[in-house]
Residue, then its C-alpha position, 0 to 999 in steps of 0.5 A: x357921537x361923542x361920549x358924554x356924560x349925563x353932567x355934560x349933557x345937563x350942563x350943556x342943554x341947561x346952562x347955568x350963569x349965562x349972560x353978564x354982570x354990570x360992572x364987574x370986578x374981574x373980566x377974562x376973556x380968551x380964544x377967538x372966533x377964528x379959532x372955533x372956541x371963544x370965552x368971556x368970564x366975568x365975577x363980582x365980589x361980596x364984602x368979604x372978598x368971596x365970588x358972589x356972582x359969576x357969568x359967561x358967554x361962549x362960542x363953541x361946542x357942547x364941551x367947551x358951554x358946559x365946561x363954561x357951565x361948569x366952572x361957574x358954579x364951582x366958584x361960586x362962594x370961592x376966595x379969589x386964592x381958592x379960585x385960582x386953584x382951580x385946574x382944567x382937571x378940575x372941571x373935568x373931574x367935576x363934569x364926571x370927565x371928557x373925551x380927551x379930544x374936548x379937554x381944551x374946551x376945560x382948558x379955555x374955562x382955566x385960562x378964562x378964570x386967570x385973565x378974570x383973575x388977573x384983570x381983577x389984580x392989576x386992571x391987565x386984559x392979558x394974563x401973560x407978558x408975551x415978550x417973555x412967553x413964545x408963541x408956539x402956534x400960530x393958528x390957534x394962538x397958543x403960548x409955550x406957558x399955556x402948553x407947559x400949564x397943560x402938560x404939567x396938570x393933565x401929565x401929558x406925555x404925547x404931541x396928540x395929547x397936547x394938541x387935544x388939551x390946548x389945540x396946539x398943532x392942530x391946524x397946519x400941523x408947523x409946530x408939532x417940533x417945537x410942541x416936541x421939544x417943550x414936551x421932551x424938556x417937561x418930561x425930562x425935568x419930571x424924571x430928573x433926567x437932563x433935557x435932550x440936547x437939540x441939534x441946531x437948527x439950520x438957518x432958514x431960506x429968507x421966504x419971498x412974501x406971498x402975493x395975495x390971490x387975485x380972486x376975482x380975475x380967477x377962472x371958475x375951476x380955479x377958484x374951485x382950487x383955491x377955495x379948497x385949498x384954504x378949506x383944507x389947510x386953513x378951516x377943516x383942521x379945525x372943524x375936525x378938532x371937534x369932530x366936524x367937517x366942511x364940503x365946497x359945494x360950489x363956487x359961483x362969482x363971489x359966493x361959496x356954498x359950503x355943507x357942514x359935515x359930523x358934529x358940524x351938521x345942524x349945530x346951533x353955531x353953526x352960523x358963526x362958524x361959518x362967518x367967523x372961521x369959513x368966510x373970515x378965512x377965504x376973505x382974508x386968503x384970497x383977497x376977496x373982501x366981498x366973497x360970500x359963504x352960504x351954508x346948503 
């Protein structure tokens, strides 16, 4: 089990703020089903311009609800300018801290606040303009900005450390070079020292578009392959992000039985886990719309 504290614990089993606001002045929402961690937060504003009230909604973990928690009630009563000051380290400080694999929960309450913020300021749902900010992972969504946000408050110093702080490079694992390189750069620039100079890269062969899998025209034993093959490069990197993990049981026509494993095992999200990342995923891979997940 993860070590929590006795402030995460309360935070997670008694939440505060959940639910929403009817017409609220500033709504952020960031992460995806798909991706295992999602946050909806939404503010009102008093006459004097001070958070007066705040919820949430979130899919996710112990960490990231009482992060969400958490975060609620620091604001509450705050300008927006003072709210906007408000770190991931912040809210971990507050919750007497975090392992260090659950610190993107903290992240996420951050960059829900900034959309909410920015949604408020200029009616944008995004917080950033992604013409001028790269996309750095492709599996979990995650910007350079939002790395460099990271690396910069938290002083991360290692690629595991960006992973656990903003889940980058924790699903296929593509783009753990280019993590490298952002850190190299932030860290050079924080020493004083010039930035390494990367060799250029080679050009890379054009790639054939890949076919989609023709699953239901498999033979029984190969769908047992490719089912776990998507599991394992598309569903178990995540699970065990946050401790879990995923077992095929079985493969019968168009239905996959699965078992949850570790922090996965009886978790009350698991329903959506199982919908929103397991049975999106092999759906969409395998080309198999009406392929069922049931959990055993």
């Amino acid at each position: 089990m993860w070590d929590y504290s006795e402030k995460v614990l309360d935070h997670f089993h008694h939440p505060r703020n959940v639910g929403t606001l009817e017409n609220p002045d500033g709504v952020g929402e960031v992460g995806a089903l798909a991706c295992g961690d999602a946050l909806k937060l939404m503010f009102k504003l008093d006459k004097d311009g001070r958070i007066a009230d705040v919820k949430f909604q979130t899919f996710g973990c112990a960490s990231a609800i009482a992060s969400s928690s958490a975060l609620t009630e620091m604001i509450k009563g705050m300008t927006l300018e003072e709210a906007a000051k408000v770190t991931n380290a912040d809210i971990a400080k507050y919750l007497d801290g975090l392992p260090e694999q659950k610190m993107h929960c903290s992240v996420m309450g951050m960059e829900a606040l900034e959309a909410a913020i920015a949604n408020y300021r200029t009616g944008d749902t995004t917080v950033r303009q992604l013409k001028d900010d790269p996309l750095v992972c492709t599996c979990f969504n995650v910007h350079e900005s939002e790395i460099v946000e990271a690396i910069r408050i938290n002083k991360l110093t290692t690629v595991e450390q960006v992973t656990n702080y903003t889940k980058a490079g924790g699903a296929c694992g593509k783009c753990k070079g280019e993590i490298a390189k952002i850190l190299d750069r932030e860290l050079a620039a924080a020493s004083g020292a010039p930035a390494p100079e990367a060799a250029p890269a080679p050009a890379p062969a054009p790639a054939a578009p890949a076919e989609p899998v023709p699953f239901a025209k498999l033979s029984p034993a190969k769908k047992v392959l490719a089912v776990e093959k998507v599991l394992e490069a598309e569903v178990r990197p995540a699970l065990k992000l946050d401790g879990g993990d995923i077992e095929l049981v079985d493969v019968d026509g168009a239905k996959v039985q699965v078992r949850f494993l570790g922090h996965c095992a009886g978790c009350m999200a698991a329903a959506f886990t199982r919908n929103g990342l397991v049975e999106k995923k092999l759906r969409d891979l395998l080309a198999a719309p009406d392929l069922e997940v049931e959990l055993v």
